[in-house]
N, C-alpha and C positions, 0 to 999 in steps of 0.2 A: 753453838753449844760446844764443839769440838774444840774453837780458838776459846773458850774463855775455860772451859778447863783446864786448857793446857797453862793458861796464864795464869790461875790460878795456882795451878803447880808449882810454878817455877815460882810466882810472889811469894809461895812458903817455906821456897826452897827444897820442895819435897822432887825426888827423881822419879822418873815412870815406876818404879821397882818397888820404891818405898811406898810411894799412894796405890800400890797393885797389892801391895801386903795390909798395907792397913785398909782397904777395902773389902778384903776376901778375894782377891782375884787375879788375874796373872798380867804380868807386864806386859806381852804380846796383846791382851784383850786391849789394856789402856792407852797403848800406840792405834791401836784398831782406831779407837774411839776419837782418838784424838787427830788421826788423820781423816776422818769422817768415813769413815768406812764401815763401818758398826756404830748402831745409837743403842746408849744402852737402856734398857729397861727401866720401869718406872722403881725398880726394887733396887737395881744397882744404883740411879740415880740419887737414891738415902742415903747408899755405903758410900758412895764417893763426898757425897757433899757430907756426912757425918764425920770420913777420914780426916775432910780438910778442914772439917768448924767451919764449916759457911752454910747459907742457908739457900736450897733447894734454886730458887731463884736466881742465886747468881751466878749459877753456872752458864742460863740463860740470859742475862743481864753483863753488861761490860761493868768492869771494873771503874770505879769516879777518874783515878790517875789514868787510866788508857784511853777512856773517855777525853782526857784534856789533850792525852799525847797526840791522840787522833786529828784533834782539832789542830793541833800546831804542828802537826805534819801538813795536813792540807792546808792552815794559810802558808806554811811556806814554799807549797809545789804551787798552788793560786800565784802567788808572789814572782816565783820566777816562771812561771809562765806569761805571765803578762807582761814580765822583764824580754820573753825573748819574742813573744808576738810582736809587741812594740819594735822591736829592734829588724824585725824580720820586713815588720811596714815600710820601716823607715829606710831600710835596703832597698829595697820593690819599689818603693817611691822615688828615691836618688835613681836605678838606676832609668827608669821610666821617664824619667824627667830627661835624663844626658839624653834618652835615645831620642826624645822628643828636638830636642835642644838640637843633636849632631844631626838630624834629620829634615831639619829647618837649614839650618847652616849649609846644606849640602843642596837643597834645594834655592837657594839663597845665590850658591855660585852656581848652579844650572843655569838660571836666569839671567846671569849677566852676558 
């Protein structure tokens, strides 16, 4: 609740100050809230979402656009992390292989 008010806010471009005035209520309350430190009331709840014209629900609901941003945050943290697993494999496995390899080879001239 606390992130999507706050995103809310700033979507309308309103400052803590301004959505604490057209609420009825004070700036310090809407950092409260907004830093989850205070939930507010089922009454404040109406003032806030009436200040901003949205409906009750979307304060607890994400926004469609932060919803997509989200998604295309995570495919592109998925994305290079598989970029750097892969690469991490393929490290561990080169050098697993030389030590295989110079470990044979050293065993190879024991023998002789």
């Amino acid at each position: 609740m606390a992130f999507n008010l706050k995103q809310n806010r700033l979507r309308l471009g309103l400052s803590q100050a301004k959505l604490a005035e057209k609420a009825e209520s004070s700036t310090q309350y809407i950092a409260m809230i907004e830093l989850g430190r205070k939930f507010p009331s089922p009454e404040m709840l109406d003032r806030l979402a009436a200040a901003m014209e949205i409906d009750n629900l979307d304060l607890f609901t994400p926004h469609p656009f932060l919803k997509e941003s989200l998604e295309s945050i995570q495919e592109t943290v998925l994305t290079d992390l598989e970029k750097r697993i892969s690469r991490s494999i393929n490290k561990t496995v080169r050098e697993t292989i030389s030590t295989v390899i110079a470990g044979y080879i050293m065993e190879m001239k024991n023998n002789k």
